[in-house]
PAZAZA-360359 format. One record per residue (C-alpha): x, y negated, z negated. Coordinates in steps of 0.25 Angstrom, whole numbers, plus 5000, padded with zeros to 4 digits. Example, Ala and Ser with C-alpha at 12.3 -4.5 7.8 and 13.67 -1.06 7.14 Angstrom:
<recs>
{x 5049 | y 5018 | z 4969};
{x 5055 | y 5004 | z 4971};
</recs>
This chain:
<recs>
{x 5017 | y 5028 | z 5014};
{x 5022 | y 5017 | z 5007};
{x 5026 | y 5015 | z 4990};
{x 5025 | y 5000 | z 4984};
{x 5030 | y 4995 | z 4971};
{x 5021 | y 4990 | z 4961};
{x 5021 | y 4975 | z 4967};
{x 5016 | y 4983 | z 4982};
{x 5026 | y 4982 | z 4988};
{x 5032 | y 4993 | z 4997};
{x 5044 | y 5000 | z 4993};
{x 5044 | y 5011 | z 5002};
{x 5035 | y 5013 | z 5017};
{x 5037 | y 5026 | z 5026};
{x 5034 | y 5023 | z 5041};
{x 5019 | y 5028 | z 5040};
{x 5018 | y 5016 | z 5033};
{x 5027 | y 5006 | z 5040};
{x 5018 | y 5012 | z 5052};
{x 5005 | y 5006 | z 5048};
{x 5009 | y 4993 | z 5043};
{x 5020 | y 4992 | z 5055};
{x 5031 | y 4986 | z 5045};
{x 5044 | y 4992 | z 5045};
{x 5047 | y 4999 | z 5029};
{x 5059 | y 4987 | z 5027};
{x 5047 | y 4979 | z 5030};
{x 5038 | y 4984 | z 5019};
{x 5048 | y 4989 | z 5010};
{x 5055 | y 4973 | z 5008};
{x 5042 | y 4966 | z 5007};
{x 5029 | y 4973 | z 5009};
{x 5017 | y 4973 | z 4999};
{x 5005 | y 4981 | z 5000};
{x 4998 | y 4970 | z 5003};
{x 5006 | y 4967 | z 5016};
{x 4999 | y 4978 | z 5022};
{x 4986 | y 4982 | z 5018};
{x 4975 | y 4969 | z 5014};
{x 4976 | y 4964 | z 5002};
{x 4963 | y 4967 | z 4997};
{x 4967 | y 4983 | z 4999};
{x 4979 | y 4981 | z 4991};
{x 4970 | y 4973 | z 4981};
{x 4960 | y 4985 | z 4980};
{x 4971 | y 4996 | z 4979};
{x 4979 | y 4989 | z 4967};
{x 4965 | y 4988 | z 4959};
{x 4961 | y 5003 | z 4962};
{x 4976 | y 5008 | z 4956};
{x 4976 | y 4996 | z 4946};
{x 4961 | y 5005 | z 4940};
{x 4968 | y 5018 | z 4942};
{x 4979 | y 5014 | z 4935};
{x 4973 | y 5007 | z 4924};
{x 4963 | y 5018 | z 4920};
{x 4974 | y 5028 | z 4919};
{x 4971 | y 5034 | z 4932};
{x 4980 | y 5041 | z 4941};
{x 4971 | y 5041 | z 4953};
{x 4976 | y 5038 | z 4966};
{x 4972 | y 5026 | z 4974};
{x 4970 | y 5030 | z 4989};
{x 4963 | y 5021 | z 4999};
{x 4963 | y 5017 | z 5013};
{x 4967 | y 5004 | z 5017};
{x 4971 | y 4996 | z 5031};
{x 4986 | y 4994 | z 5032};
{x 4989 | y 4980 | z 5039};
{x 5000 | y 4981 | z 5050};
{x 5009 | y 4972 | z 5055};
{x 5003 | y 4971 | z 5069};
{x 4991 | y 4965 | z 5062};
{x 4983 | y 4977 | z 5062};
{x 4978 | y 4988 | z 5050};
{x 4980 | y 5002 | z 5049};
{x 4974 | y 5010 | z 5038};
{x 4981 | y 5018 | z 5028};
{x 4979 | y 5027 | z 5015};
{x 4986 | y 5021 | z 5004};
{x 4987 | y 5030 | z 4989};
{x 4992 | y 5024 | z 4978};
{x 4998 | y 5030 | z 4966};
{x 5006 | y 5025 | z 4954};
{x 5019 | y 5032 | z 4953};
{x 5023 | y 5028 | z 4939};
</recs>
């Protein structure tokens, strides 16, 4: 499990996630973005799904799967949901 700020970048990672993407959570915690570790075009698709919910007033629940790139080079898959907390 992991929270980001509103720019995408991590504020906070358990070891589940620190796991799949093989970065320690100071790693991801100074630096990371959520484009740093899934492609670019997921993150892409992600924002414009919560941008719609959020701009018709929905409070839906964005939930998809999507691959998780690893430090080794390598992919792993996760679920990611995503929720406003505002």
């Amino acid at each position: 499990m992991a929270t980001l700020n509103s720019d995408g970048q991590f504020t906070s990672v358990n070891n589940a996630m620190c796991e799949l993407t093989g970065y320690s959570q100071k790693e991801m915690t100074d630096s990371f973005t959520l484009g740093q570790v899934i492609p670019k075009k997921d993150v892409k698709m992600m924002r414009e799904i919560v941008t719609q919910f959020t701009e018709s007033g929905s409070n839906e629940v964005y939930r998809g799967e999507h691959p998780i790139l690893h430090k080794d080079g390598g992919e792993r898959w996760g679920l990611f949901k995503h929720h406003l907390d505002l």
